[in-house]
LOVOGU-777242 format. One record per residue: residue number from 1; residue in three letters; x, y, z of N, C-alpha, C in turn. Coordinates in Angstrom, 3 decimals, always signed. Each point is the difference from the previous one (the first is absolute). Example, Ala and Ser with C-alpha at 12.3 -4.5 7.8 and 13.67 -1.06 7.14 Angstrom:
BEGIN
(1 ALA (+13.190 -5.690 +7.800) (-0.890 +1.190 +0.000) (+0.900 +1.200 +0.000)),
(2 SER (-0.350 +1.050 -0.720) (+0.820 +1.190 +0.060) (-0.770 +1.090 +0.730)),
This chain:
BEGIN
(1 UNK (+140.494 +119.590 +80.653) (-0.768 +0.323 -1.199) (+0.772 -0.443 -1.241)),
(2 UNK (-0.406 -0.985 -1.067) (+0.225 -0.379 -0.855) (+0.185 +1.464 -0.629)),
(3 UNK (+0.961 -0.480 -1.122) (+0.093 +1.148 -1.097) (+0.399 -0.389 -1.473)),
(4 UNK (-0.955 +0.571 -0.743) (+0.106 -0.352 -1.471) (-0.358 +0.959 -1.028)),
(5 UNK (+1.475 -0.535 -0.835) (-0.440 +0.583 -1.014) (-0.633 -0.133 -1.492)),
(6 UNK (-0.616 +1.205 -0.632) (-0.681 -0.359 -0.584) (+1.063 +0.744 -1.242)),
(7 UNK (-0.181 -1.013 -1.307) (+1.008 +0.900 -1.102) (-1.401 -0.404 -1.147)),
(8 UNK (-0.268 +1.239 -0.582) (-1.446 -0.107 -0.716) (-0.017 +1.566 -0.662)),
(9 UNK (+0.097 +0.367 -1.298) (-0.098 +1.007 -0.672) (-1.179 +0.650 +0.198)),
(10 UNK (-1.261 -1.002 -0.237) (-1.244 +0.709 +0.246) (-0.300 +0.542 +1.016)),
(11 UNK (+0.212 +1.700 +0.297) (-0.067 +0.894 +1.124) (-1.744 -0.036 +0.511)),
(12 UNK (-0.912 -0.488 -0.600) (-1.908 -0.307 +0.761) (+0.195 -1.317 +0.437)),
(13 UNK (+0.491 -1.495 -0.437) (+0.599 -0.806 +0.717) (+0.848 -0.373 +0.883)),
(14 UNK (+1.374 +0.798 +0.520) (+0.395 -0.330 +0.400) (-0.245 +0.886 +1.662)),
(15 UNK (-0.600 +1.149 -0.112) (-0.490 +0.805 +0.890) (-1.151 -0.875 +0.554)),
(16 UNK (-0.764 -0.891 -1.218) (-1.521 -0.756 +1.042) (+0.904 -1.073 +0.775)),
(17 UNK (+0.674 -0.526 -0.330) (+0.700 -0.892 +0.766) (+0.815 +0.279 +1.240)),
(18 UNK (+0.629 +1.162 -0.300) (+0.971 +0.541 +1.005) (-1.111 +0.150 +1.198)),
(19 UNK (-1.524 +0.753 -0.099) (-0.660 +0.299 +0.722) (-0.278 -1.002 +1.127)),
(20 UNK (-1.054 -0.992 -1.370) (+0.319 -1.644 +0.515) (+0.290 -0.556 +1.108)),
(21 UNK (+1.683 +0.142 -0.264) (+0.891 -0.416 +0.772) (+0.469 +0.671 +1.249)),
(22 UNK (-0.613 +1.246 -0.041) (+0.685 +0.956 +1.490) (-1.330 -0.199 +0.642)),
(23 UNK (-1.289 -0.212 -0.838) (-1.452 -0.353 +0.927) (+0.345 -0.930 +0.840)),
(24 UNK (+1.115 -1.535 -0.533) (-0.292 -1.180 +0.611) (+1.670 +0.293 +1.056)),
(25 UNK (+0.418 +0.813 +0.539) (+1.167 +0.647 +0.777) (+1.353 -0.362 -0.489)),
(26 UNK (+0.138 +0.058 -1.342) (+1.409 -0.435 -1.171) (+0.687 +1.060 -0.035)),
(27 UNK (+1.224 -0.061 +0.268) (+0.474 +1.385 -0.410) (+0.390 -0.152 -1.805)),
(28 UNK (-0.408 +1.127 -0.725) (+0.539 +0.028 -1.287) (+0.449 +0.703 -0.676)),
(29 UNK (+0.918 -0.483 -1.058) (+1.275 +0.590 -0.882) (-0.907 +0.144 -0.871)),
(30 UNK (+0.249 +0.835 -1.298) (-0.301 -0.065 -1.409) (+0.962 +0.517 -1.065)),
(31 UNK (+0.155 -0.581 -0.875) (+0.719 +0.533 -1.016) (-0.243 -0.403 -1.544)),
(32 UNK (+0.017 +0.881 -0.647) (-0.475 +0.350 -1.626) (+0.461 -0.612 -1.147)),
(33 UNK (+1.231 -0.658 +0.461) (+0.577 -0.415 -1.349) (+1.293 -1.526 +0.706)),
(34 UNK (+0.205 -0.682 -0.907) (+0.858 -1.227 +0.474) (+1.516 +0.353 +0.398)),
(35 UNK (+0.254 +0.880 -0.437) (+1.344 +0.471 +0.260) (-0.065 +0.771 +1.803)),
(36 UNK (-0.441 +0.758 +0.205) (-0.068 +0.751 +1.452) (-0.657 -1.387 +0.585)),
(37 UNK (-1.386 -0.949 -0.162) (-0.144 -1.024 +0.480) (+1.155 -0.754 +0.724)),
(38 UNK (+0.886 -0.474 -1.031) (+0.889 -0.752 +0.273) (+1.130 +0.548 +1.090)),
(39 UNK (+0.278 +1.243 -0.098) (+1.107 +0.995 +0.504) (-0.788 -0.173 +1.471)),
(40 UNK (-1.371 +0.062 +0.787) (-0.790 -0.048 +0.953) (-0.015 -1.046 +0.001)),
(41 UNK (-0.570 -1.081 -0.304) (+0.274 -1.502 +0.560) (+1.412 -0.229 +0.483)),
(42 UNK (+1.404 -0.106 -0.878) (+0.942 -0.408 +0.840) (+0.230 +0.990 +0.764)),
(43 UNK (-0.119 +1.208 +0.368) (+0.378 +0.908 +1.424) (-1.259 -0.255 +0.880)),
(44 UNK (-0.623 +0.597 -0.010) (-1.270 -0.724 +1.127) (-0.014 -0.968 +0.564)),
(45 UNK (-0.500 -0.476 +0.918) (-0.620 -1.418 +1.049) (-0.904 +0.114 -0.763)),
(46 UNK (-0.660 -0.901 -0.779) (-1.603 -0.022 -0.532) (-0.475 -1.510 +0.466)),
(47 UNK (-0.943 +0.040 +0.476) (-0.896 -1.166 +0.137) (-0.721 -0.918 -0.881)),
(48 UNK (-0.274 +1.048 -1.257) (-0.677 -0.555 -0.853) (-0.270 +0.642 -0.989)),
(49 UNK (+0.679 -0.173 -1.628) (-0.535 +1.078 -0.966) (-1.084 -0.820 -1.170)),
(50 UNK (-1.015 +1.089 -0.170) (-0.608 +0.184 -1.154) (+0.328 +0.403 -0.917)),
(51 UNK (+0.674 -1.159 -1.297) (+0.484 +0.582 -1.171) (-0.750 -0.184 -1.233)),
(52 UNK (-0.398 +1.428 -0.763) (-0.641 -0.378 -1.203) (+1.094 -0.720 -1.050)),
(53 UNK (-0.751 -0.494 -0.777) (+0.551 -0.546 -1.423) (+0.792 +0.847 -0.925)),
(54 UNK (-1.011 +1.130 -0.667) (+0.051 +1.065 -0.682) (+0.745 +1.181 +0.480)),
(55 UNK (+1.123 +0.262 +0.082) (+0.644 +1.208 +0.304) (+1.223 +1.132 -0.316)),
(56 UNK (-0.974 +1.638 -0.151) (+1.632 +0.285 -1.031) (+1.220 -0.096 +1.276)),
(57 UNK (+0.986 +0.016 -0.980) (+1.319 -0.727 +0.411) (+0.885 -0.900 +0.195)),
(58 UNK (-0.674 -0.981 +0.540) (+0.358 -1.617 -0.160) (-1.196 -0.250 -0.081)),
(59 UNK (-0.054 -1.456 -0.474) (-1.710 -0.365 +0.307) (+0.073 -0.747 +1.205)),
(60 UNK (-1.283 -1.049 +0.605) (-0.369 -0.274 +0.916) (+1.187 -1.090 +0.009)),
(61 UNK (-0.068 -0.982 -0.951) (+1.328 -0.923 +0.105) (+1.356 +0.057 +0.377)),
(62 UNK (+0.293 +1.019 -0.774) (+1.558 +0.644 +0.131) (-0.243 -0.067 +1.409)),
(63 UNK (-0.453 +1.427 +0.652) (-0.199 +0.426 +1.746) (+0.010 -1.117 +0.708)),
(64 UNK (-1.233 -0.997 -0.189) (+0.447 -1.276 +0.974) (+1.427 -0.623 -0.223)),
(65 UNK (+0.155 -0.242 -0.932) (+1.851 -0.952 -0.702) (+0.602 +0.822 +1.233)),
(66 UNK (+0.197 +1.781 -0.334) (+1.360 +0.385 +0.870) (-0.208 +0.168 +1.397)),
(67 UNK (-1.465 -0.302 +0.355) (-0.270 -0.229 +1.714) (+0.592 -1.054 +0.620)),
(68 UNK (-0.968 -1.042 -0.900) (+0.647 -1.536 +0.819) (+1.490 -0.585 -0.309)),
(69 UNK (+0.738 +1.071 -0.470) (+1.260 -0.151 -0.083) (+0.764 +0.233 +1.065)),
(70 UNK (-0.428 +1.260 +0.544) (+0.475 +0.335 +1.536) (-0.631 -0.111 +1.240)),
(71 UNK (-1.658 -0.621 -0.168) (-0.777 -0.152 +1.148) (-0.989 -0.913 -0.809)),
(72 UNK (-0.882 -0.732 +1.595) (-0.937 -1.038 -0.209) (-1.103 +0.776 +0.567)),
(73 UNK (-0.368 +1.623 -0.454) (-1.114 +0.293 +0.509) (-1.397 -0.572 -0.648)),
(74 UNK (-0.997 -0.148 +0.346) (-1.112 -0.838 -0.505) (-0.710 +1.073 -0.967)),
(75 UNK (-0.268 -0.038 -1.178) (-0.461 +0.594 -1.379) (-0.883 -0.118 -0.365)),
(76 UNK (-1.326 +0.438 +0.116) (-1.453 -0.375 -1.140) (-0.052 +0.837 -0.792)),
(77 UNK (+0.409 -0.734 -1.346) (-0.053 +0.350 -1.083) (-2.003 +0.839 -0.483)),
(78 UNK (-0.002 +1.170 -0.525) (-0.791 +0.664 -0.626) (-0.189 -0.123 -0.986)),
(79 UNK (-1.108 -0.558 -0.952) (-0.064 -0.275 -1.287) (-1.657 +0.281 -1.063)),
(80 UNK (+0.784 +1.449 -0.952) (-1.496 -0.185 -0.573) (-0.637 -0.965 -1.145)),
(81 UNK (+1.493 -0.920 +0.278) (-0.248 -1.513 -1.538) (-0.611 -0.805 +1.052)),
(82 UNK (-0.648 -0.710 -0.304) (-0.311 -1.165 +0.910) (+0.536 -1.535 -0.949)),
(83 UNK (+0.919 +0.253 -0.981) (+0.354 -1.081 -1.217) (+0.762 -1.024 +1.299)),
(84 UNK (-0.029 -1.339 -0.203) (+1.000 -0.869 +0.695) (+1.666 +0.336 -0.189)),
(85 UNK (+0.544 -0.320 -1.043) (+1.137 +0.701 -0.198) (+0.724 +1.166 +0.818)),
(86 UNK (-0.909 +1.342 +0.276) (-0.269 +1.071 +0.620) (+0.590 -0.480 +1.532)),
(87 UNK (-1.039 -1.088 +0.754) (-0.095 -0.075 +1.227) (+1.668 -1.000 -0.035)),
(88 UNK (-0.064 -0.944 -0.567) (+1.410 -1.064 -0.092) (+1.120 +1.494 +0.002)),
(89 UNK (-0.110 +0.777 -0.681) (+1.044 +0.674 -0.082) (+0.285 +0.903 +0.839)),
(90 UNK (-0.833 +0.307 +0.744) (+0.259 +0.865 +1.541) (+0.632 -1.182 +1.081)),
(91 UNK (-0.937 -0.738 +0.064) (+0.833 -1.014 +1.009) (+1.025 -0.877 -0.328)),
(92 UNK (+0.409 -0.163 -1.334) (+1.024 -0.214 -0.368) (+1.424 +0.573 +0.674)),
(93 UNK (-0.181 +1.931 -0.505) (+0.632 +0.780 +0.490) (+0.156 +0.269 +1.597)),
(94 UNK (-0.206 -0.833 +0.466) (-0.044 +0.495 +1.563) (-1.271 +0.043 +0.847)),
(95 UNK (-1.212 +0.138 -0.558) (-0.772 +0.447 +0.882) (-1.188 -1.051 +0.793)),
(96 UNK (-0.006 +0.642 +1.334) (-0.960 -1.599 +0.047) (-1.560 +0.054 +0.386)),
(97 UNK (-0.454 +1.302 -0.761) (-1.552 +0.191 -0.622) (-0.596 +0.561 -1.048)),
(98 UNK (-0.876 -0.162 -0.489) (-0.429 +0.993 -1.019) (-1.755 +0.376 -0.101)),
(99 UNK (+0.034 +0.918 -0.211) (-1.491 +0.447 +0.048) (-0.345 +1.181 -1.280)),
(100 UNK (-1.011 -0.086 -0.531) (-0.333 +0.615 -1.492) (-0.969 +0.876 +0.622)),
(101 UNK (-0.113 +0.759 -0.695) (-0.342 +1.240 -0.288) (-1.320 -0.115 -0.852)),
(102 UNK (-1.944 -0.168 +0.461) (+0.277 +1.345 +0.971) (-0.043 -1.306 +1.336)),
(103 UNK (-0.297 +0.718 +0.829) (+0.289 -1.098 +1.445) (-0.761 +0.889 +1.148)),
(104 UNK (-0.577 -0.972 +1.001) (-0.646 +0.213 +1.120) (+1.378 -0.277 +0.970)),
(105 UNK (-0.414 +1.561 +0.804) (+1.059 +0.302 +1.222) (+0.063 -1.124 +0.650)),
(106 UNK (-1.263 -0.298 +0.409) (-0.073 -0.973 +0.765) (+0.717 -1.420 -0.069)),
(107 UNK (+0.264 -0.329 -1.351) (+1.126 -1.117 -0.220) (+1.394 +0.064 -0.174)),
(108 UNK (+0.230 +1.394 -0.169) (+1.096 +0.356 +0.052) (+0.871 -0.316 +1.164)),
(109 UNK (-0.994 +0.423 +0.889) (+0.394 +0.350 +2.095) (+0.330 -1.509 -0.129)),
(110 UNK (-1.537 -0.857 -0.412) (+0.819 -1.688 +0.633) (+0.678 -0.171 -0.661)),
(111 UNK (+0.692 +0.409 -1.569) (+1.248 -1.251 -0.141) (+0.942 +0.791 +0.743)),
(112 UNK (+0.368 +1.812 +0.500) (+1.044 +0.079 +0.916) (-0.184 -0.939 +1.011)),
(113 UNK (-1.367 -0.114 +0.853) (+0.126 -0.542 +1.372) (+0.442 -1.387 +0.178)),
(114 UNK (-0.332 -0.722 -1.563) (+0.457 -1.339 -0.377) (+1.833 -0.556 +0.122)),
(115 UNK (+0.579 +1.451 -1.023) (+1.053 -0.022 +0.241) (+0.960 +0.273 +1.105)),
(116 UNK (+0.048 +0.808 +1.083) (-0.156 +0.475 +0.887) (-0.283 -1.253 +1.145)),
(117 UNK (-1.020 -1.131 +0.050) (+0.129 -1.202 +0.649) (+0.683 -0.802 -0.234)),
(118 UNK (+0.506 -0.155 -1.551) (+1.002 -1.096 -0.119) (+1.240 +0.568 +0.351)),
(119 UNK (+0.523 +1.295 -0.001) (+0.998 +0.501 +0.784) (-0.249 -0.405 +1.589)),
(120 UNK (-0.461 +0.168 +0.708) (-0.138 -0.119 +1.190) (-0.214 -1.587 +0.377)),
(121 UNK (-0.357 -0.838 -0.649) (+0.114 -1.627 -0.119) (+1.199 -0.544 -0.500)),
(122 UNK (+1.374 +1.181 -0.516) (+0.729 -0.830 -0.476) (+0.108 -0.124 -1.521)),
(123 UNK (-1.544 +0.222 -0.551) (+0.302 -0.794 -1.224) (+0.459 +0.982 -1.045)),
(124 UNK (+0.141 +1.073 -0.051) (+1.313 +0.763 -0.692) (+1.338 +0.096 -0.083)),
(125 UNK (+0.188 -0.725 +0.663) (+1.411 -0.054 +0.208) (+0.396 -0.961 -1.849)),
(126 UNK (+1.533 +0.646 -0.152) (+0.012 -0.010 -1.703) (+0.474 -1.499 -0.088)),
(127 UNK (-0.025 -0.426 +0.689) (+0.369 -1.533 -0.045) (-0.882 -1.273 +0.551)),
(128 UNK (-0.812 +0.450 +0.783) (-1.447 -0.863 -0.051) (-1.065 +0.858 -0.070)),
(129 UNK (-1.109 -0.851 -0.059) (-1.340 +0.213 -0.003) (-0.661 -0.988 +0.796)),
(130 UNK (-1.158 +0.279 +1.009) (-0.322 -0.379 +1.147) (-1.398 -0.381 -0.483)),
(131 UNK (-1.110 -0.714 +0.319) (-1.463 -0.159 +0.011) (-0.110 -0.776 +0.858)),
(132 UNK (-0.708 +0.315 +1.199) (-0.497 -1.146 +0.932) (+0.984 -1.015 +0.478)),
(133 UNK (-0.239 -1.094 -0.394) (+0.921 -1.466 +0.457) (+0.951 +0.015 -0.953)),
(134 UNK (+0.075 +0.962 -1.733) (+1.033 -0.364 -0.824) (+0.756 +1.056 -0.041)),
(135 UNK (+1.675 -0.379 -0.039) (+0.614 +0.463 +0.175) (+0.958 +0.326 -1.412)),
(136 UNK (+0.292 +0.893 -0.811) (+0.643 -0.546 -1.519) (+1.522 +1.123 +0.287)),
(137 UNK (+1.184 -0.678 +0.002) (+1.390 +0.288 -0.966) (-0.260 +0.432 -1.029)),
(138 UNK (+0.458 +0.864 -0.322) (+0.200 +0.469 -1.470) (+0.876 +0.014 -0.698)),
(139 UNK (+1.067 -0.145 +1.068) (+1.456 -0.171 -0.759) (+0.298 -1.474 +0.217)),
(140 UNK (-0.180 -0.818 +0.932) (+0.265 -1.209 -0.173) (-1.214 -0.929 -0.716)),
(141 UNK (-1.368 +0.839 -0.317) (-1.083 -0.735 -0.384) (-0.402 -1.059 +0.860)),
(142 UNK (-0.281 -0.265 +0.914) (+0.030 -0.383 +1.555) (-1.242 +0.215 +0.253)),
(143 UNK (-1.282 -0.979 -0.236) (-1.484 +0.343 +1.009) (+0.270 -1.020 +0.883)),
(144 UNK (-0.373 +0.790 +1.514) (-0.704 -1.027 +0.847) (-1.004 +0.214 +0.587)),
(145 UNK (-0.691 -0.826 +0.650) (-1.263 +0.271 +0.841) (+0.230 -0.172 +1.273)),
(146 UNK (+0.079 +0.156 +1.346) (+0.340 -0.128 +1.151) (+1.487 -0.400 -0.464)),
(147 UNK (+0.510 +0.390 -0.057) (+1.962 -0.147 -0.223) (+0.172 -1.304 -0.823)),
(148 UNK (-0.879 -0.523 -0.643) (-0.042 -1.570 -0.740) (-0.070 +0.060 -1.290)),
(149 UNK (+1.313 +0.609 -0.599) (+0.368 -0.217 -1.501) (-1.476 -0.642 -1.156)),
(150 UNK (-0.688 +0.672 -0.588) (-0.628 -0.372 -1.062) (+0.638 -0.370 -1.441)),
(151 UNK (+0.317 -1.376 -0.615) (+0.207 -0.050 -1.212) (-0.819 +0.934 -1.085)),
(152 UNK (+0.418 +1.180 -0.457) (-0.774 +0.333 -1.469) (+0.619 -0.071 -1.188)),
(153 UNK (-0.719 -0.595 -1.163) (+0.750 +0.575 -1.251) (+0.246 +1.581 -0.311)),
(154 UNK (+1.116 +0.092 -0.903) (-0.047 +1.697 -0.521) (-1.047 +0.506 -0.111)),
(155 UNK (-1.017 -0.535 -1.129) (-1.146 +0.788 -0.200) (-1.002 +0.122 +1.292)),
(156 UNK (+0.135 -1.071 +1.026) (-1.163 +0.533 +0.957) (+0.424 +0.820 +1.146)),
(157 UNK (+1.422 -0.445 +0.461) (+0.711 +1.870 +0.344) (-0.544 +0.591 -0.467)),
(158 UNK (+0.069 +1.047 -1.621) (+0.051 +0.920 -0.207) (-1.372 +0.397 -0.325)),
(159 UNK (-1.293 -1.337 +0.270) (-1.207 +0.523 -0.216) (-0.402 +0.849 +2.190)),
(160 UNK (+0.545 -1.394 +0.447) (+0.141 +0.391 +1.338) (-0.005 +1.559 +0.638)),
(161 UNK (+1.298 +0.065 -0.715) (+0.905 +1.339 +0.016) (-0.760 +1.140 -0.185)),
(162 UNK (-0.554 -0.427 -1.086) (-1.252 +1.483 -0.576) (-1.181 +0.026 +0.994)),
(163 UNK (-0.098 -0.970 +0.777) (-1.762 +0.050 +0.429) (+0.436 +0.991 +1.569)),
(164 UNK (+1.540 -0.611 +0.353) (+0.328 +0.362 +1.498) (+0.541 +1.830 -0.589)),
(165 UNK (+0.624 +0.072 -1.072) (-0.144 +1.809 -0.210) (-1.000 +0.443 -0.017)),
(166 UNK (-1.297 -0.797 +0.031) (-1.364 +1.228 -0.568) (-1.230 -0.226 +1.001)),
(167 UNK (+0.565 -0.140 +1.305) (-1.078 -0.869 +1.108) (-1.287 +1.215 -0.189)),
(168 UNK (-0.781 -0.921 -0.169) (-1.496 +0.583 +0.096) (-0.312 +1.101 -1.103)),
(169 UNK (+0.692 -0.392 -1.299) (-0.341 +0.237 -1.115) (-0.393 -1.164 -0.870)),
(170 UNK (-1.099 -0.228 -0.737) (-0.426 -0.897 -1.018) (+0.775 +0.474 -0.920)),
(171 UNK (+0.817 -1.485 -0.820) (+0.838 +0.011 -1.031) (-0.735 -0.763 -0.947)),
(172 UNK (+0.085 +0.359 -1.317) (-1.674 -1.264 -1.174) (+1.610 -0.403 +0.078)),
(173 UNK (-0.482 -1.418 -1.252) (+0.551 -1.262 -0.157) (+0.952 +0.659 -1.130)),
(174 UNK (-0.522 +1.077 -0.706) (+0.902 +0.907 -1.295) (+1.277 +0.554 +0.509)),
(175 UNK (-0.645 +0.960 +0.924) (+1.645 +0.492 +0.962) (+0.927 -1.583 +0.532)),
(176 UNK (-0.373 -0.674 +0.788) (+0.807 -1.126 +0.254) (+0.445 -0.544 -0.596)),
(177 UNK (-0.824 -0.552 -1.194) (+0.949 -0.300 -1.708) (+0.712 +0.581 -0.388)),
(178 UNK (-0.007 +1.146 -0.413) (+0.988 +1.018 -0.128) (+1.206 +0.189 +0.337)),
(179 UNK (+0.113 +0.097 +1.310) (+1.088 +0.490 +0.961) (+0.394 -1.175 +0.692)),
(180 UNK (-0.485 -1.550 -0.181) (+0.422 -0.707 +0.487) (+0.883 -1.055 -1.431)),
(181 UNK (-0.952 -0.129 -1.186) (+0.369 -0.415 -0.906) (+0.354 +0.615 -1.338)),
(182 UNK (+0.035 +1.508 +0.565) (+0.479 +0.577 -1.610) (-0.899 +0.634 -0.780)),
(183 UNK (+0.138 +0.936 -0.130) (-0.959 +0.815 -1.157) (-0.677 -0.408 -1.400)),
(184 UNK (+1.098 -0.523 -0.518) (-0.312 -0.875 -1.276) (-0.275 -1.992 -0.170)),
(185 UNK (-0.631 +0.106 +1.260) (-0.379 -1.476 +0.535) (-1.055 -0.340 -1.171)),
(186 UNK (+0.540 -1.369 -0.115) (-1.597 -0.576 -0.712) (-0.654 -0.809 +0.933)),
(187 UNK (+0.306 +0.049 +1.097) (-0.833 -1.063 +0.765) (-1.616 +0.905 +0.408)),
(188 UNK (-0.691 -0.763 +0.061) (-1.424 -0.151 +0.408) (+0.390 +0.496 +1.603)),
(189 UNK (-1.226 +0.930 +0.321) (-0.255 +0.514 +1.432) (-0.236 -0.870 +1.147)),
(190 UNK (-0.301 -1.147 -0.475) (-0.292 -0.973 +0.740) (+0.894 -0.858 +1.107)),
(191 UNK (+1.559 +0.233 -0.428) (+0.888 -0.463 +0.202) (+0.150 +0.378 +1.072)),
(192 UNK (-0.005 +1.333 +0.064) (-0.367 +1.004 +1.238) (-0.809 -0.974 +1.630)),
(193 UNK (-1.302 -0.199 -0.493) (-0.484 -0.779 +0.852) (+0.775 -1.496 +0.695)),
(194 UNK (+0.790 -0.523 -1.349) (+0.192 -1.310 +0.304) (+1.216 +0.363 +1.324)),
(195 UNK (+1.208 +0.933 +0.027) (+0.686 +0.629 +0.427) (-0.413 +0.338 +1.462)),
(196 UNK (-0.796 +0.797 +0.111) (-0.919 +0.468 +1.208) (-0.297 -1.504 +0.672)),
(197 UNK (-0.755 -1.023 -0.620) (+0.063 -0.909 +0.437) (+1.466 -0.895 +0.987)),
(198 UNK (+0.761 +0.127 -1.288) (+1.540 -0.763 +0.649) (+0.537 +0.752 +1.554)),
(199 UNK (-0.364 +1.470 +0.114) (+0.589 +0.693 +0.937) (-0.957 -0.593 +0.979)),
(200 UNK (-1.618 +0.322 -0.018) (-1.185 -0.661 +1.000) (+0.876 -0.751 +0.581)),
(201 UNK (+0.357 -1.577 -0.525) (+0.155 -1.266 +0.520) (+2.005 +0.756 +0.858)),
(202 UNK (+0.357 +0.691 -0.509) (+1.379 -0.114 +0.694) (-0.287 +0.919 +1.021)),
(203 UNK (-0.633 +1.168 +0.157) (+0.217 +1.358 +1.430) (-0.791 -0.410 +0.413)),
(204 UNK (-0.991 -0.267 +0.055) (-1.510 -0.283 +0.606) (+0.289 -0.737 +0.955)),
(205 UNK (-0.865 -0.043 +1.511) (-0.101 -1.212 +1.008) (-1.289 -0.616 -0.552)),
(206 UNK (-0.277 -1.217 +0.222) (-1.103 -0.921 -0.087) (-1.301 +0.202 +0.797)),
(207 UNK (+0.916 +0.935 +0.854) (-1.926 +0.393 +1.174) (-0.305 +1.167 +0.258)),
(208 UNK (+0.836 +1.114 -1.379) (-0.509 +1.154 +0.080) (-0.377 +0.569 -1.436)),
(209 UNK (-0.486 +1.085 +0.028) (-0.775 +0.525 -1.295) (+1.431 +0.461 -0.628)),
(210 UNK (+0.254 -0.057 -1.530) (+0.519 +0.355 -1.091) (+0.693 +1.622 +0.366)),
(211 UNK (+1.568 -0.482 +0.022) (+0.764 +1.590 -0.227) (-0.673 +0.978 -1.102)),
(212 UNK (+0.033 -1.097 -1.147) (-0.468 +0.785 -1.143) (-1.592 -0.160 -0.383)),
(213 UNK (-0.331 +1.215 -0.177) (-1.721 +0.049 -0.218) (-0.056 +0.362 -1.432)),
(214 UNK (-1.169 -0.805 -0.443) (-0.416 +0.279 -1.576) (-0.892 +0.950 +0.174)),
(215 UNK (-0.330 +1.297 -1.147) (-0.952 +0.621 +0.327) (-1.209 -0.219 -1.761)),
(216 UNK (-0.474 -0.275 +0.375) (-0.776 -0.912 -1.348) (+0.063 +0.908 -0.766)),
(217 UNK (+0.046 -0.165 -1.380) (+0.296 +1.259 -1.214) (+0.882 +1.023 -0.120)),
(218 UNK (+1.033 -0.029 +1.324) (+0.971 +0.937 +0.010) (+1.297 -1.015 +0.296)),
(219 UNK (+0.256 -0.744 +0.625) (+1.860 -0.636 -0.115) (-0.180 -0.602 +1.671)),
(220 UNK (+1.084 +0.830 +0.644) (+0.521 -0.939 +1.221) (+0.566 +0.930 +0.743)),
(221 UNK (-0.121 +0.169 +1.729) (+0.431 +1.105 +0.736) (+0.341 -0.600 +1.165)),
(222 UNK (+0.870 +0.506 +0.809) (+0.534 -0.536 +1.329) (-0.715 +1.749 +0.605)),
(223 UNK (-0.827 -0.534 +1.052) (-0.332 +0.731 +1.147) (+0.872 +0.064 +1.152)),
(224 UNK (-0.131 +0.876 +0.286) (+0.660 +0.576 +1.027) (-0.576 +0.047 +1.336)),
């Protein structure tokens, strides 16, 4: 039985969740404030915590900083901003989800079950990331596809990089600009596409459908 905890002030939220989660056979922690949070994450085995943003004591940032200092437990960030900045700055800090507030249970469960597969595929591990045939270094910056070294530039690593952290999340072309080229970019969104393109022609095989999927009016997503 998985076990997770949940660190979330709001005592009607964090009880619907806790419920939630013992419905779907989770065992679960809870705690009120970032400070006892944190004190329970590094003593515990946890599988998986739910951390809000907003919290007295430390806030949501701080708590992740002094987690992934002593552990690589997997973190979805809780958030009642939905601002970009907001989300860059949770996963900045450590974490490798985020979900706003208010939110359907039901998506909650898949990005655990999401995360939770790329553990079990490997692709958590803090030094690669796994998808299918691609394989990415993080410390040596190293993609291959069947063990066969892919040339990328910096920028399409690190657009790469973002699509293989967020499998089977749609990212718009704003977040990828952003976090791939900088907050205070003057470049046009478009660039985005041309990019997506350069990666197409390098990961892609010639006789199969596209790693990366466009989703028309929303950006670009790797399925899972």
């Amino acid at each position: 039985m998985r076990k997770i905890l949940i660190i979330e002030d709001e005592a009607n939220l964090s009880n619907f969740i806790r419920l939630e989660l013992e419905y779907e056979k989770y065992e679960v922690l809870v705690s009120f404030n970032g400070r006892d949070g944190v004190k329970q994450a590094l003593e515990e085995d946890i599988d998986l915590i739910l951390l809000d943003l907003m919290l007295p004591g430390l806030n949501g940032i701080e708590v992740c900083r002094r987690i992934r200092a002593e552990k690589n437990t997997p973190i979805i960030m809780i958030t009642a901003r939905d601002s970009v900045l907001d989300r860059i700055s949770g996963l900045d800090s450590g974490a490798d989800d985020y979900i706003s507030k208010p939110f359907e249970i039901e998506e909650l469960l898949a990005r655990m079950r999401a995360i939770f597969r790329r553990i079990e595929n490997g692709g958590h591990s803090s030094h690669k990331l796994i998808y299918q045939d691609l394989e990415m270094d993080l410390e040596a910056r190293i993609v291959k596809r069947d063990n066969e070294v892919i040339e990328l530039t910096k920028k399409e690593f690190n657009l790469l990089r973002l699509l293989m952290e967020n499998v089977n999340r749609v990212l718009t072309r704003e977040i990828l600009l952003e976090e791939v080229w900088g907050y205070d970019t003057s470049i046009e969104t478009n660039v985005v596409d041309v990019y997506v393109s350069y990666l197409r022609a390098k990961v892609d095989k010639k006789d199969q459908d596209s790693h990366i999927q466009t989703v028309r009016g929303a950006g670009y997503v790797l399925r899972q």
